[in-house]
C-alpha distance (Angstrom), angle and dihedral (degrees) to the residues before:
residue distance angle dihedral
X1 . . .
X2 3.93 . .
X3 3.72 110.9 .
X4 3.72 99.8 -38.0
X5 3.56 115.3 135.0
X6 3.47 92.9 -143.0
X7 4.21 141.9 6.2
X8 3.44 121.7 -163.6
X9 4.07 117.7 -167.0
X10 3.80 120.8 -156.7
X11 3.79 103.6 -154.0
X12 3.84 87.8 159.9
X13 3.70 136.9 9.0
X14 3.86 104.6 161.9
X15 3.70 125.5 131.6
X16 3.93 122.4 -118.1
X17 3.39 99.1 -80.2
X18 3.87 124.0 91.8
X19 4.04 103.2 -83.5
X20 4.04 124.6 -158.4
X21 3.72 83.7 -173.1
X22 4.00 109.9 25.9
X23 4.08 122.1 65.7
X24 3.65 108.8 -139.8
X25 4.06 114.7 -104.2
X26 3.20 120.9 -50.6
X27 3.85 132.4 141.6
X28 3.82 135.9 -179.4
X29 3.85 115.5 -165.1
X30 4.08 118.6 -177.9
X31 3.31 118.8 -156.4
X32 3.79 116.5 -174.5
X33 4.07 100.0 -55.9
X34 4.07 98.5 -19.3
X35 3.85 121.4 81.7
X36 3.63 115.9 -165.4
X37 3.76 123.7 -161.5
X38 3.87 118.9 -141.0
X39 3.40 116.0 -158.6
X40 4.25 122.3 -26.4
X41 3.65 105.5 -139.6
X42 4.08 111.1 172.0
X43 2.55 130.7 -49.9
X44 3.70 94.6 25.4
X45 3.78 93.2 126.9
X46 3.62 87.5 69.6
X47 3.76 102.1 33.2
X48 3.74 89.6 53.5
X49 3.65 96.3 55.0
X50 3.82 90.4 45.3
X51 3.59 89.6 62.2
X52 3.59 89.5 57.2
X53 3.80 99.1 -110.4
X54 3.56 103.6 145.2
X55 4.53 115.8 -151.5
X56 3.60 92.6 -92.4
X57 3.72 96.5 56.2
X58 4.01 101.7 85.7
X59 3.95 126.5 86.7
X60 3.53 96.2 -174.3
X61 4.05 145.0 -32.2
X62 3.48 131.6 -108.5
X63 3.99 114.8 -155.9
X64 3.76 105.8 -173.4
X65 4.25 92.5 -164.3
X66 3.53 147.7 -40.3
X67 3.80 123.2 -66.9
X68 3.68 119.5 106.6
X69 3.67 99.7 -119.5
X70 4.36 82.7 65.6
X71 3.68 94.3 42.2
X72 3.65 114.1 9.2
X73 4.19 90.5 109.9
X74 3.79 91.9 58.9
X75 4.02 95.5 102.1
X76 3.98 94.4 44.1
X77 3.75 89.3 45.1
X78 4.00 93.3 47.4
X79 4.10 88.9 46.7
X80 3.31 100.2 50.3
X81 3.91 91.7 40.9
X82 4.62 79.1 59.9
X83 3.82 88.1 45.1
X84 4.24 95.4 48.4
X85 3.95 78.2 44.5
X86 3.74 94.1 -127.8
X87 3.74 110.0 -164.0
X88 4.44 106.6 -171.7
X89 3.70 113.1 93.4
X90 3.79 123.4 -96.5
X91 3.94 121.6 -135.9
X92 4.03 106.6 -168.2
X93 3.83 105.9 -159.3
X94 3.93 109.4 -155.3
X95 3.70 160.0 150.9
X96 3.70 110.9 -75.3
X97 3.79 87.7 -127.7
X98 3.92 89.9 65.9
X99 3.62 96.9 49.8
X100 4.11 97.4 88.4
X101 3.54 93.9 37.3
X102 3.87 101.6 47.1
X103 3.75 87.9 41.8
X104 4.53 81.5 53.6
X105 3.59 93.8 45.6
X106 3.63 102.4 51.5
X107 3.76 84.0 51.5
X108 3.69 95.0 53.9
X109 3.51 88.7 43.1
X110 4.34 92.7 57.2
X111 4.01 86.5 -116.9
X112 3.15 91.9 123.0
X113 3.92 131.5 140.0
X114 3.51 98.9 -100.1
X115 3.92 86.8 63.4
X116 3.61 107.6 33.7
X117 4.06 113.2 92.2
X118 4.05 87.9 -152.0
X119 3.94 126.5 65.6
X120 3.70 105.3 -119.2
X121 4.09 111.1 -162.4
X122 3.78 115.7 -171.0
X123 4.62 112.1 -151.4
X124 3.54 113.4 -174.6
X125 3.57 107.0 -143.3
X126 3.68 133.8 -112.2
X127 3.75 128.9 -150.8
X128 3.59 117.3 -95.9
X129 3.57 92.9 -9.2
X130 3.83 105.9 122.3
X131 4.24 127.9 -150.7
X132 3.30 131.4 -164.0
X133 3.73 135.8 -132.8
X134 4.29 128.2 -171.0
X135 4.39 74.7 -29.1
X136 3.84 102.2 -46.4
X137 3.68 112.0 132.5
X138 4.01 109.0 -147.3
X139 3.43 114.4 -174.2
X140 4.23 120.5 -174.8
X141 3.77 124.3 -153.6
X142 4.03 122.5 178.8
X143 3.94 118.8 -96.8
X144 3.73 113.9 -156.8
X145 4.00 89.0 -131.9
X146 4.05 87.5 114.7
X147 3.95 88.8 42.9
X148 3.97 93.5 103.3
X149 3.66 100.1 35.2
X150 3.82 84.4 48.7
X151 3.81 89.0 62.6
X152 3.12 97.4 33.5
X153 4.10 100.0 58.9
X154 4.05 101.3 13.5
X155 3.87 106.5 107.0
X156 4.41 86.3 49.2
X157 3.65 91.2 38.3
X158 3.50 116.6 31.9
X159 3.84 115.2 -163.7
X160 4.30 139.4 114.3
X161 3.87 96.0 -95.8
X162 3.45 87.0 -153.7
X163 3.88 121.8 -178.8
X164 4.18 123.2 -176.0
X165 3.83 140.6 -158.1
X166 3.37 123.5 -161.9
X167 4.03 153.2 -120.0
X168 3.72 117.0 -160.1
X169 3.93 113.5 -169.0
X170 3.87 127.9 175.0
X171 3.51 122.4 155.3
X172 3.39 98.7 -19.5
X173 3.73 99.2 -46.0
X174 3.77 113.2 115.2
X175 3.92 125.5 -160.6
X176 3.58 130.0 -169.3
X177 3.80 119.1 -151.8
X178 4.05 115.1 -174.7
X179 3.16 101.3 -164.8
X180 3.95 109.9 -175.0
X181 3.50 108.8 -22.4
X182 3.93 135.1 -168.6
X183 3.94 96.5 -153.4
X184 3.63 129.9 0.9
X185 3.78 93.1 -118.9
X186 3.79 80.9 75.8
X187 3.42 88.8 84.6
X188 3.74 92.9 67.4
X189 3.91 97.2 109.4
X190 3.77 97.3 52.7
X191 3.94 90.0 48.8
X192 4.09 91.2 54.0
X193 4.13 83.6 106.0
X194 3.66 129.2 2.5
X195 3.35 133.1 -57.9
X196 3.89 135.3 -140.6
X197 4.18 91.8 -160.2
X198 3.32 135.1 14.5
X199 3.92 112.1 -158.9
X200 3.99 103.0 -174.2
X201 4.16 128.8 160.8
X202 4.02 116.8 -139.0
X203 3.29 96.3 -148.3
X204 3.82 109.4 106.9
X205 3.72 100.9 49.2
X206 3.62 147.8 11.3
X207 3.77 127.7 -60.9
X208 3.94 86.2 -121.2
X209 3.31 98.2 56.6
X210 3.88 97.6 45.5
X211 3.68 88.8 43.4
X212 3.79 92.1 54.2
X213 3.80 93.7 50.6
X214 3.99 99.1 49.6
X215 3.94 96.8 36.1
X216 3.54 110.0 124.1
X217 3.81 91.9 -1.1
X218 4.39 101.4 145.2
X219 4.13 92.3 -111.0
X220 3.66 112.9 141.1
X221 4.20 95.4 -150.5
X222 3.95 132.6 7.7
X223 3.71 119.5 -164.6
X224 3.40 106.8 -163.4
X225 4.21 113.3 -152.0
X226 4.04 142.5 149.4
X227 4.25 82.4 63.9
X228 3.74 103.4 -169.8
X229 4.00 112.2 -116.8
X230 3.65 104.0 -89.2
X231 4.55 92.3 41.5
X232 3.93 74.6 53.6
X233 3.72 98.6 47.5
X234 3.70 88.5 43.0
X235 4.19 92.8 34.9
X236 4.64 92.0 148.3
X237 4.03 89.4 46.4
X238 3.80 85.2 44.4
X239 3.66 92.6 47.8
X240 3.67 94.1 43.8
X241 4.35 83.8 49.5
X242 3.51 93.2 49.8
X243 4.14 102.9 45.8
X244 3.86 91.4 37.6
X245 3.68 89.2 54.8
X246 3.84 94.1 42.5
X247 3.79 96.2 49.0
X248 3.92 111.2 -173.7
X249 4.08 93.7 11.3
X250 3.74 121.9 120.1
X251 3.57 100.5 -120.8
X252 3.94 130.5 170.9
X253 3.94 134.5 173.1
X254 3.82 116.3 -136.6
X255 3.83 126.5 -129.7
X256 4.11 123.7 -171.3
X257 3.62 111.9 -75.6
X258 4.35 94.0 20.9
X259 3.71 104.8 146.4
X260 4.34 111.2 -164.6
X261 3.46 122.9 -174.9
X262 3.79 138.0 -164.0
């Protein structure tokens, strides 16, 4: 890592939908000694070993909520972590609601404790309530991206629907990491002080109203990722949107396999 304070590695920005182009989410930010992994959408497995992260590299990983396209790579990334014979423990910080199933899954899928040469411990997160791994501070606090589908599905399928954003802090450097979100005021808590990156998808509403929220906010660099399909489709118009309506903010759009460093 050199002397950076810290390294963020995009090993997929895409939006939900099925990409030719786009790797689902997946992010690997290294903070001093500790490397956290946000998110493992497929095919992370490969993505992750691309970048040249080898199975030993990860203290822990961060799963912001429940769709597929944010966690769908978990069981590839978990077998070939048994096959490389990884040995560190591996803390999986989740949604409650995942806890049971995960735990099934891996069962089903013979990756189960008896085989795997590396602990893996499962802590459903709890709002506002930070942990800490090799002295990176994550705290979570709720998104309403789940909101509708919450409404929508609750009295048939009972469960918290519970979607997080994130604050990264090490040494005085403090990330935020958005995550899915269901309004940009979601953002709120990671905005309480300044920020030295912003990492936040446009995805779930328009460039104007993300633009209006975060304009003049005191955050030193935005990487903008998870573009919905037609921001994608139209990425130098988006671009052009995004840094005319931010005027004087450093502002960057992520691609798989973009490394930025503080």
């Amino acid at each position: 890592m050199g002397m950076e304070s810290c390294v963020l590695t995009c090993l997929g920005v895409g939006d939900g939908m099925s990409n030719a182009d786009r790797n689902h989410s997946a992010y690997v930010y290294q903070f001093g000694d500790a490397s956290l992994l946000v998110d493992c959408g497929e095919p992370v497995g490969r993505s992750f070993r691309q970048a040249g992260f080898s199975s030993e590299t990860l203290d822990a990983l961060l799963l912001s909520h429940l769709h597929s396209d944010h966690f769908g790579g978990l069981f590839m990334l978990l077998q070939g972590f048994w096959l490389e014979q990884r040995r560190k423990p591996l803390p999986i910080h989740l949604p409650l609601d995942g806890l049971q199933p995960i735990r099934r899954m891996l069962e089903v899928a013979n990756l189960v404790e008896e085989l795997l040469p590396f602990p893996v411990s499962f802590e459903p997160w709890q709002s506002g309530q930070p942990v800490t791994h090799a002295k990176v501070r994550v705290t979570p606090y709720p998104t309403g991206h789940l909101e509708s589908l919450r409404q929508l599905l609750q009295a048939r399928h009972p469960g918290q629907y519970a979607a997080f954003c994130f604050l990264l802090e090490h040494e005085g450097v403090r990330v935020g990491h958005s995550a899915d979100l269901g309004e940009p005021a979601d953002l709120a808590p990671l905005l309480v002080r300044p920020l030295d990156l912003l990492v936040c998808e446009l995805s779930h509403f328009t460039i104007q109203d993300i633009c209006a929220y975060l304009a003049g906010r005191p955050i030193k660099k935005i990487v903008f990722t998870h573009l919905a399909r037609g921001y994608w489709e139209d990425f130098e118009g988006t671009r052009a949107a995004v840094r005319r309506l931010l005027p004087g903010m450093n502002v960057t759009f992520a691609l798989d396999g973009d490394v930025f460093s503080l």
